[in-house]
C-alpha positions in Angstrom: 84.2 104.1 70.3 83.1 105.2 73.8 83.7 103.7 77.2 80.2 101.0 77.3 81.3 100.1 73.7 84.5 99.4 74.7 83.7 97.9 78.2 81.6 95.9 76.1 84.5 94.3 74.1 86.2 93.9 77.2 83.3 91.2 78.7 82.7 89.8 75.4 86.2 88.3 75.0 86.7 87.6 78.5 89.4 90.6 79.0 87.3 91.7 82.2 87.2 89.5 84.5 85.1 89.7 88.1 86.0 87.9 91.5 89.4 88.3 93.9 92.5 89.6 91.9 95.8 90.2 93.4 97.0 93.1 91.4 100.7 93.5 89.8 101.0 96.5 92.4 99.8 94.0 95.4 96.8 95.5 95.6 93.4 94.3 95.5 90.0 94.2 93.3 87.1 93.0 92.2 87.8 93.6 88.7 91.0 92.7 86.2 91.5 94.0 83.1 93.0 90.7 81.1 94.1 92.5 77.6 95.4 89.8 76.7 92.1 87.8 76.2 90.9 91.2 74.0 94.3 91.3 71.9 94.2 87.6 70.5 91.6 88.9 68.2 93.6 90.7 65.1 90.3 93.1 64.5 90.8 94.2 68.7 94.4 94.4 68.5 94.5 97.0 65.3 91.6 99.2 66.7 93.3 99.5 70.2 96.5 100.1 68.2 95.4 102.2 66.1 94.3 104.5 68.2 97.1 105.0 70.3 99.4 104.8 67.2 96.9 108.0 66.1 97.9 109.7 69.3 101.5 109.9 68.4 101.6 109.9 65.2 102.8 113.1 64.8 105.7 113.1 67.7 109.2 112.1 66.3 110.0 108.5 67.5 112.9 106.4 66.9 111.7 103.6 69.5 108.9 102.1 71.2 109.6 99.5 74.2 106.6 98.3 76.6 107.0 96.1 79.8 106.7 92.9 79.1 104.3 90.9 78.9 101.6 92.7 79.3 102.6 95.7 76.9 104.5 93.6 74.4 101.5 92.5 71.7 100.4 96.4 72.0 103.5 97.7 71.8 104.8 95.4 68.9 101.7 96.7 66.6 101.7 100.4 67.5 105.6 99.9 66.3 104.2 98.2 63.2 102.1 101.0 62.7 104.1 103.7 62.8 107.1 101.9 61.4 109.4 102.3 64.1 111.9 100.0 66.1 109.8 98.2 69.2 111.6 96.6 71.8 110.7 95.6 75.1 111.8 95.6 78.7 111.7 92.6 81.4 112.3 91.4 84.9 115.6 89.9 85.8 116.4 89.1 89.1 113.1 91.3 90.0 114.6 94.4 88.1 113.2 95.6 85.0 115.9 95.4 82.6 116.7 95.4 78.8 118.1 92.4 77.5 117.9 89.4 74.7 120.2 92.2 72.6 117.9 95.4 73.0 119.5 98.2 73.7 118.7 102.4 73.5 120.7 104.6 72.7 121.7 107.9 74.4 119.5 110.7 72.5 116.8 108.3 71.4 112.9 109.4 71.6 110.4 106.3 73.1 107.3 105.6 73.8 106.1 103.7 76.1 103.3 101.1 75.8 101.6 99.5 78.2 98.2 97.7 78.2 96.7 98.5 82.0 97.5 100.4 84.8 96.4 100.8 88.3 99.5 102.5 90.0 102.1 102.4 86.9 104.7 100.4 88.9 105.6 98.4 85.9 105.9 101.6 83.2 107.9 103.8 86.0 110.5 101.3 85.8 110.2 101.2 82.0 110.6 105.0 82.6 113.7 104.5 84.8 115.7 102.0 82.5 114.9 104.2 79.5 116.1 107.4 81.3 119.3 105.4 82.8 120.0 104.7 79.0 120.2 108.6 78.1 117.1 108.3 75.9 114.1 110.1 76.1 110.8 109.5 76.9 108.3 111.4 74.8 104.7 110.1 75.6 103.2 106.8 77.5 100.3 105.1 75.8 97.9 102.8 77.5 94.8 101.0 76.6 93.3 100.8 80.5 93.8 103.3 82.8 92.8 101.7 86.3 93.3 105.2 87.7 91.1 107.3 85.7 93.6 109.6 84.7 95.0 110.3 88.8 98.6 108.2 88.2 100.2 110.7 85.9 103.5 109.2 84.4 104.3 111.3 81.7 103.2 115.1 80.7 102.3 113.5 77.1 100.0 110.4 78.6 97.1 108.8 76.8 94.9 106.1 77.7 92.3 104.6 75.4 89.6 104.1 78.7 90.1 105.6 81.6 88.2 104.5 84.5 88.0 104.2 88.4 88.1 100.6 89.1 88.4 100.3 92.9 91.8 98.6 94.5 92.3 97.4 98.3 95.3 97.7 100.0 95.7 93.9 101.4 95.3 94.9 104.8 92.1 96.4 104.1 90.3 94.0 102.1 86.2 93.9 102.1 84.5 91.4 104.0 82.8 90.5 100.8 86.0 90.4 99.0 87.5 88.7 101.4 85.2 85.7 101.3 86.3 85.1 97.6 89.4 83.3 97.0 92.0 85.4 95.9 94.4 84.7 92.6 97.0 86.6 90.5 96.6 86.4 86.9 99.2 88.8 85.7 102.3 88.3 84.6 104.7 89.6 87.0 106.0 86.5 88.8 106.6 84.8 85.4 110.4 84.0 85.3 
């Protein structure tokens, strides 16, 4: 499927949304990327799945953990896919943690899953808490890549769309922009 086919999906389900958005990273845009809206439909969630789950196929992989909430659908299914143990990570006390009985173990390969990025805060600290666990990380998978390809987390990274969806810092916000009210859909201040 190419990028308009997929941008496509993307408005037709509401998963791109246009006005203000206060991004997970602080920043600002025009444009959010709402996977959510696009994964509630089973026929959008295997596609997307699938082809990350393609990407790695062929990697030994004991684990797969995704922050939550964002990565967790995607992550559960590529999991499902390729039959292997999916876990995810959250916030606790504003720290990305592992908890509700997860755990990794020293040795381990992972994957990473996440649904969008724009500067990769969320799956750095993924990274981190994998790393501080003596596992390894062996790929990151993404369906959006806000960057278009210039935030490199991994050697082994692969994003379904990549494309360059303009972010403010909030200091230098647009007039135009400005004059829109500003909210934050995501997920990050979600206790």
């Amino acid at each position: 499927m190419n990028k308009l086919e997929l941008l496509q999906i993307f408005k037709e389900t509401g998963a791109l949304l246009e006005g203000h958005f206060i991004l997970t990273s602080e920043r600002r845009s025009a444009q959010y990327f709402q996977c959510a809206k696009v994964l509630q439909y089973p026929e959008y969630l295997s596609m997307l799945s699938t082809a990350i789950a393609q990407n790695f196929r062929n990697l030994p992989l004991d684990v797969i953990i995704s922050p939550a909430i964002g990565g967790v659908v995607v992550g559960t299914e590529v999991g499902r896919q390729l039959n292997v143990r999916t876990i995810f990570a959250e916030r606790q006390d504003g720290k990305m943690t592992i908890r509700r009985g997860f755990d990794l173990k020293p040795g381990e390969k992972v994957l990473v899953v996440e649904d969008v990025i724009t500067t990769g805060g969320s799956v750095k600290e993924v990274l981190a808490v994998v790393e501080s666990a003596g596992a390894g990380v062996v790929g990151v998978g993404v369906i959006v890549d806000r960057s278009n390809g210039r935030v490199q987390l991994h050697d082994n990274q692969f994003a379904i769309l990549q494309l360059e969806t303009v972010s403010f810092d909030p200091a230098e916000i647009p007039a135009e922009l400005a004059r829109i009210p500003a909210v934050k859909p995501g997920s990050r201040n979600i206790k």
